[in-house]
N, C-alpha and C positions, 0 to 999 in steps of 0.2 A: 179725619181729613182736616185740612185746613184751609182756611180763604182769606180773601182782605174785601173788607165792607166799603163803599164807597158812600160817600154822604148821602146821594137822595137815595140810598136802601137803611142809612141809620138816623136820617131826617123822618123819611114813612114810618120808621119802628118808636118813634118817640113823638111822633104828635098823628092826628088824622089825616090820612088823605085816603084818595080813591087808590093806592095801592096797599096801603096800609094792612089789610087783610091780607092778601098775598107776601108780602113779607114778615106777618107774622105765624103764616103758616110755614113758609120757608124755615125762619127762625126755629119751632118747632119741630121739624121733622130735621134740623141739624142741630140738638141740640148740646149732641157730646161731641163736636165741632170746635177746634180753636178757630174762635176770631178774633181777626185781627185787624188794628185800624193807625194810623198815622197821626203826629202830631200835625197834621195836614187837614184831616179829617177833624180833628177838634176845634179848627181856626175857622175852617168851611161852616160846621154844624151851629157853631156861635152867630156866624155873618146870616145863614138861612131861616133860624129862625127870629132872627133880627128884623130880614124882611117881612117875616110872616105879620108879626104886631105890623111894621109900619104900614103893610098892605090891610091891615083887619082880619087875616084871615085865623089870626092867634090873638088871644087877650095876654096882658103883660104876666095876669099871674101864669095862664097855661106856657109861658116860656118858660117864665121861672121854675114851673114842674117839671119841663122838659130837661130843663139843664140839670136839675136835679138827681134828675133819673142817668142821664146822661154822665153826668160825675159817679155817678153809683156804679154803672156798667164801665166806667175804665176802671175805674180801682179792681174794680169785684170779676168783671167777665173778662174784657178785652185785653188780648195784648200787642204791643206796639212796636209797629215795624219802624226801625230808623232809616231817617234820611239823608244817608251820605250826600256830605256836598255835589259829588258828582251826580245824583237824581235831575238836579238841575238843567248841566246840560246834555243826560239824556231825553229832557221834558223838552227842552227845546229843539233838538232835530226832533222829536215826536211830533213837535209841532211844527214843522218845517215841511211836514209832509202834506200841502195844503189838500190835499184829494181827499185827507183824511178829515176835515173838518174840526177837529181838538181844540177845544178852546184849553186855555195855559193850566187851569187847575186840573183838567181831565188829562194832559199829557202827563203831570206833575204824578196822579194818583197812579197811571200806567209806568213811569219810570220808576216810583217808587217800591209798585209789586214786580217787577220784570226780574231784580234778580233772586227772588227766594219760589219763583216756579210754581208761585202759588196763585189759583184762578183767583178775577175781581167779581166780586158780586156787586149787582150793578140795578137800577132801575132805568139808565139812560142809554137806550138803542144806539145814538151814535159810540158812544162811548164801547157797547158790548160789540160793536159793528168793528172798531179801528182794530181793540185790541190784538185780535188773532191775524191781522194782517202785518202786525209787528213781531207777530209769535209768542204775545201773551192770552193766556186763557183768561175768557170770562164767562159769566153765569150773568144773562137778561132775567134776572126774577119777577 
């Protein structure tokens, strides 16, 4: 089977958090799984754990190990869905749906998988919550 990883499920799998267990269990039990992730995902995953140092919640070196591993897993694991220009503006009538709540990067990561059919694995509720109301699949891990 296949999926597309959404940053806070490849954010938890590369540094600690309180989900962190659960999506490494996840990971595990898909582990002859293509996943797959967006040059979107790599822009996101640089910005978050950027916060993390400036918050404390990361030391500079544990980003740097993050990134690390995280340059390892696209070469090595991941593979990468493109994003037609058009993703764009289907992110934005995604977002246009205000009932749905989407902030721009989460409509972006839904326009992205919407047309290869393939569910988003996800750690953020609203996010897993919009998808299937657009008629994309998602997995809350």
């Amino acid at each position: 089977m296949t999926f597309y990883l959404d940053t806070s499920f490849v954010v938890a799998a590369l540094t600690r958090e309180a989900a962190s267990p659960r999506v490494w269990t996840w990971l595990s039990d898909h582990s002859e799984a293509e996943l797959h992730i967006s040059e979107w995902v790599k822009t996101e995953v640089s910005a978050a754990l950027s916060i993390k140092v400036r918050n404390r919640d990361l030391a500079e070196h544990e980003q740097a190990a993050a990134l690390s591993r995280f340059a390892a897993l696209c070469s090595e694991s991941f593979l990468f869905l493109p994003i037609p220009i058009a993703a764009f503006g289907r992110a934005a009538r995604f977002a246009d749906r205000f009932q749905l709540s989407l902030r721009s990067g989460d409509a972006l990561h839904l326009a992205i998988v919407e047309p290869s059919r393939m569910p988003l694995v996800t750690l953020d509720k609203r996010l897993a919550e919009a998808g299937p109301k657009l008629g994309i699949g998602t997995i809350l891990a």
